[in-house]
C-alpha positions as a printed Julia matrix, in Angstrom:
85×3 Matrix{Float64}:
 47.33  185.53  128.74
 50.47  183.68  127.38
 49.85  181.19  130.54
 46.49  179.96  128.69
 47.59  179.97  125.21
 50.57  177.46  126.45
 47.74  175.8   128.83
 45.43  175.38  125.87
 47.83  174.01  123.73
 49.28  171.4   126.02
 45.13  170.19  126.88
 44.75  170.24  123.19
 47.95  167.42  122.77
 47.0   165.63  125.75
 43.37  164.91  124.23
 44.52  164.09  120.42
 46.76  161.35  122.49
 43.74  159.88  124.6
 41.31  160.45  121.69
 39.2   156.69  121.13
 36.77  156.65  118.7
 35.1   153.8   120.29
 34.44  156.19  123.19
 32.7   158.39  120.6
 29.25  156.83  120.92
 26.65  159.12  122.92
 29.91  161.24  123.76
 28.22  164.22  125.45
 24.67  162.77  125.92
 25.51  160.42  128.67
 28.5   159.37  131.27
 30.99  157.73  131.1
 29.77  154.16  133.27
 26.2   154.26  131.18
 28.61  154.67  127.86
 30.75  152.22  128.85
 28.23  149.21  129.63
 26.42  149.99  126.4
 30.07  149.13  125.41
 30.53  146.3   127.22
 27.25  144.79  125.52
 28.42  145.85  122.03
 25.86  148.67  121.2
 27.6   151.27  119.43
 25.03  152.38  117.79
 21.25  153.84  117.77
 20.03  151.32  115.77
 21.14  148.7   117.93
 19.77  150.8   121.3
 16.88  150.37  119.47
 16.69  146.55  119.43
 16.75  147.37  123.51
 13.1   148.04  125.89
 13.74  150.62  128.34
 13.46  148.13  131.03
 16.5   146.33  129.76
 18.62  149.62  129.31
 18.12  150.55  133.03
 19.33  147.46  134.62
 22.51  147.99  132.83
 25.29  149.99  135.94
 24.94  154.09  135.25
 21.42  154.1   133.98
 19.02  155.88  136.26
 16.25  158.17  134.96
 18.13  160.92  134.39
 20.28  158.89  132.24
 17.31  157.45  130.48
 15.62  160.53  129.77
 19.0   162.36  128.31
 18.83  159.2   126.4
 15.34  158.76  125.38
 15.05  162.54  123.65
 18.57  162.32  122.06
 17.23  159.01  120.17
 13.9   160.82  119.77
 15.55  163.54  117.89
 17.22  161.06  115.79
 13.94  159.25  115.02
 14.64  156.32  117.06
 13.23  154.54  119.89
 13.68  151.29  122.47
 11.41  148.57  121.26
  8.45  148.02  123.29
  8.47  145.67  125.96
């Protein structure tokens, strides 16, 4: 039991140190590669997804249609959507 409290604590310092709030973006909803060429094309945002058609999302590296349809309800239940194409 003391083995995971000391365990816990040192994961919990290691994160705070790698912690990037750019990285923060979709954290959770998608992977890393999809995350990181929405990065890479400066969308941080769902407003800005939403200036995007589907079609252009998925030729971006990471997006398949799993990706897309984790995507495609999160922005749904944040009342936003890709444009239409």
């Amino acid at each position: 039991m003391i083995n995971l409290v000391i365990m816990s604590k040192s994961l919990n310092s290691i994160y705070a140190v790698n912690y990037d709030s750019k990285e923060e973006f979709l954290y959770g909803v998608i992977a890393i590669p999809a995350r990181r060429a929405l990065e890479k094309e400066k969308i941080d945002s769902l407003e800005k997804l939403s200036d995007y058609s589907e079609k252009e999302i998925l030729q971006m590296h990471g997006f398949g249609k799993n990706t897309m349809e984790r995507l495609k309800n999160y922005m749904k239940e944040n009342q936003f959507f890709f444009k239409e194409a």
